[in-house]
N, C-alpha and C positions, 0 to 999 in steps of 0.2 A: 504494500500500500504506500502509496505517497502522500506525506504529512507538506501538503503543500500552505498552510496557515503561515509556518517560520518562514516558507522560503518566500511568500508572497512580501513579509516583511522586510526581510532581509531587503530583496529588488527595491522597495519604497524609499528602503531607509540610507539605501546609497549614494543618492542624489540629493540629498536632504540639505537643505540652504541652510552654512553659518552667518545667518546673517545676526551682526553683532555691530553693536558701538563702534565709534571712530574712533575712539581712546584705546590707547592699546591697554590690554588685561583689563578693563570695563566690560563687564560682563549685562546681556542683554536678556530680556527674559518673555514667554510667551504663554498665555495659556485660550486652548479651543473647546470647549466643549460641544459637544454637537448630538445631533439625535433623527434618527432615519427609521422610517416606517414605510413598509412594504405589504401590500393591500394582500387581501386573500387571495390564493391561487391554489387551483384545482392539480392535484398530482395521478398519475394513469390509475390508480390504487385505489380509487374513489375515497383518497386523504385530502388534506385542503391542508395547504399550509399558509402562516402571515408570519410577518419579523417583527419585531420593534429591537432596537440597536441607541443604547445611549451612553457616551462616555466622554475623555477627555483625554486631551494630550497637552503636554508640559511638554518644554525645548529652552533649554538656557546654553548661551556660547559666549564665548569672547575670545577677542582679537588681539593674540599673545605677543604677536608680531608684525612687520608689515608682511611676511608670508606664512603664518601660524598660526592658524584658529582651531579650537577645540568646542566640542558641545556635546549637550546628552538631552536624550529624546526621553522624553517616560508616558506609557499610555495606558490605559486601564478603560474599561468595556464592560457593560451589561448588557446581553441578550438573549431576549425573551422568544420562543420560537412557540407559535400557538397552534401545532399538528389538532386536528379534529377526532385523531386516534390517538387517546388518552395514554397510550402505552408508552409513545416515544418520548425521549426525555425532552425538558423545556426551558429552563433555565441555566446561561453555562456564563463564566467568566474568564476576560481576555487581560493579560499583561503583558508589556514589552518597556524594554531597557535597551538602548542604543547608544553608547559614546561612541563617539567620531573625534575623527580628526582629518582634517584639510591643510596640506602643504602648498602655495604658490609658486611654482620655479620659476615665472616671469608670469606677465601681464595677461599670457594667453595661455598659460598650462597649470593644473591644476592638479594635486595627486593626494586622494582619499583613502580613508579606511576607517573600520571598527569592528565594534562586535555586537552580537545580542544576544540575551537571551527572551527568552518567551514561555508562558504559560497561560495553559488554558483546555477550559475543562467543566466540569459539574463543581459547584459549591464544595459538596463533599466528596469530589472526586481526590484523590491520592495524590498529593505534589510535585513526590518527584515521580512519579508516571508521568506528571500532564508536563515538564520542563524538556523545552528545545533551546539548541545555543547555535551559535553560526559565527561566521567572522567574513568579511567583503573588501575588496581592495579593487580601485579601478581609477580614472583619472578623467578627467574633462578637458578637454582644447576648443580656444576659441578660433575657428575656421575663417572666421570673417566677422567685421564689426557688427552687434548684434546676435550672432548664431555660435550657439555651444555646444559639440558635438562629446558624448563621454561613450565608454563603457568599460567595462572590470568582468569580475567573477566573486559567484559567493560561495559558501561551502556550508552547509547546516546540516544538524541533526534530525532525525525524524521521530515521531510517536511509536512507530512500530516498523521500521525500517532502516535500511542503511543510510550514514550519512547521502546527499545528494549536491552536486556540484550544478550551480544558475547560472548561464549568462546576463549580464546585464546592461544594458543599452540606455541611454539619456542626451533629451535635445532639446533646446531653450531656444526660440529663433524670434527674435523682436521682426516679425514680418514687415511692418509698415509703424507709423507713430504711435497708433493708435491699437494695432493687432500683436497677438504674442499668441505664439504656439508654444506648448509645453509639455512634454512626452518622457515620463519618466517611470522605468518597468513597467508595471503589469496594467498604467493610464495613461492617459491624452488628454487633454482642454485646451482648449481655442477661446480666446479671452477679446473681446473690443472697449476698451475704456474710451467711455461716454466723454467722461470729464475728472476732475480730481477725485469725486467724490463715488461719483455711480461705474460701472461697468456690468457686463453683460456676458453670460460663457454659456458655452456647451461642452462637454466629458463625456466619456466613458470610461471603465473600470473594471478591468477583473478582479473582481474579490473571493478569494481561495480561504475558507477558510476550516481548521477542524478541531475536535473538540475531546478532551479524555473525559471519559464515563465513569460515574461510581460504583462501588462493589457492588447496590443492590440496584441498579440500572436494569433496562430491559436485556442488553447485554452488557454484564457485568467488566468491570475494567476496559471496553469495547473503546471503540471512535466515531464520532458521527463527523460526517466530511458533507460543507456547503460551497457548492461553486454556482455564482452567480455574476452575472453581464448588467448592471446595469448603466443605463444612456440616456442623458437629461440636457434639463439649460437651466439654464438659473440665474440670479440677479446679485450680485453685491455691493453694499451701500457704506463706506468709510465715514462719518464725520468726521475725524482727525486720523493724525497719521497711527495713534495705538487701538482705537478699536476697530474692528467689519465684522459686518452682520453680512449672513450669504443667508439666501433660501434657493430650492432648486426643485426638480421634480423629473418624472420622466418615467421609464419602463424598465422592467426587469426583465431584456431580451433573455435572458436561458438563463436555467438556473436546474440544478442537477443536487438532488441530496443522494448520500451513500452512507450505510452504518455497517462498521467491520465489528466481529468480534474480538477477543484477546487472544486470539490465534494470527491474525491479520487476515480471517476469514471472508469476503462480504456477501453480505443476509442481506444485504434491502439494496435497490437503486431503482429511484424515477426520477421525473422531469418533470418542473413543473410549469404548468399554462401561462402565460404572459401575463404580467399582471404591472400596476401601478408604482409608484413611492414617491413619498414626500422627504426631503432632508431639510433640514438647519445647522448652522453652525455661527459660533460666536465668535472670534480671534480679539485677545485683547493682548497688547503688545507693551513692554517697560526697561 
């Protein structure tokens, strides 16, 4: 089985902007919390599943040098998955821990790395069952003023499987004044700012995500595995430069659940029907 949850993170967390104070060793800091709901959808199984997803992420860096900056990611996650067959489990909990670090060898080259670990799982699921670690190393060039071309490789553990080696690919291209493309691992968004305050995007996302089961689960010690597509637009509105509010919306093109047991057996897979979602998020910046 492939515990693709770490490795989705790992790809995210490789391209991850230090962006920090102009002071050197001034450390800068952020915190988002956010919250996504995804409407009912019909599974082949005559199951019905819906999501709600709410958590937050913290990011503090500073700029140690003129070519040295460090940072650390931390995220934590609640989701509630409302199957209409009472048996599958429902509530699971997501952590991740990221330090980085970014070298500049000149204006245009850029050379990163870190590590993570991850956990996630049922409430009373087991700890170190549910713990994954990885570590990523890759580099960014600017190709042309405006367009940042990177990519690396990661290497993570899995839930029930051998570690697994990622490629990872990243591109930032200020299109025109107003447009920016931004493509980093497993998403894409295409952004138009309106003005200083408002702009406008469209995304998509694969979000890979899975989950360790408790002893007295449907299967016991087991994994529940959700991969879902979704593709929205959405609106965000800065009054100043430390806070935005984002709201966005869109469909859940594919979305695929799988539950292995503790053998790395798998008992269940379907697909579920198209269906809606709502997100928010808040960024406040210091």
């Amino acid at each position: 089985m492939n515990t693709r949850y770490l490795s989705a993170l790992v790809v995210s967390s490789l391209f991850t902007s230090v962006a920090v104070a102009e002071d050197e060793a001034a450390w800068s800091y952020s915190l988002t919390p956010y919250a996504t709901y995804s409407l009912e959808s019909d599974l082949n199984d005559d199951n019905s599943l819906s999501v709600l997803r709410t958590g937050a992420d913290f990011f503090a860096g500073s700029k140690l040098s003129e070519s040295l900056r460090v940072g650390i990611a931390v995220g934590g996650e609640y989701d509630r998955y409302n199957f209409s067959d009472d048996a599958f489990p429902d509530e699971f909990l997501l952590f991740t821990l990221r330090p980085s670090v970014t070298m500049y060898v000149n204006e245009n080259l850029g050379v990163n790395g870190g590590l993570l670990l991850g956990l996630g799982g049922e409430p009373d699921a087991d700890v170190a069952d549910s713990l994954v670690y990885g570590a990523f190393i890759g580099f960014n060039y600017q190709i042309a003023k405006g367009v940042w071309v990177g990519t690396g490789i990661a290497v993570s553990s899995q839930l029930s499987d051998d570690p697994i080696i990622v490629p990872l690919l990243n591109i930032e291209w200020a299109i025109a004044d107003q447009w920016r493309l931004s493509a980093s691992g497993l998403s894409a968004t295409l952004t138009y700012q309106i003005d200083k305050q408002w702009s406008v995007f469209a995304n998509a996302k694969l979000e890979l995500r899975e989950y360790r089961l408790s002893d007295n689960a449907l299967l016991p010690e087991g994994v529940l595995s959700d991969d879902s597509l979704p593709v929205g637009v959405g609106v965000s509105y800065s009054p100043n430069a430390n806070v935005t509010v984002s709201v966005s919306g869109g469909v859940i093109a594919w979305r695929q659940v799988q539950l292995y047991d503790a053998s790395d057996n798998k008992v269940f897979e379907d697909t579920a029907d198209l269906t809606a979602y709502a997100s928010a998020n808040v960024k406040l910046a210091w």
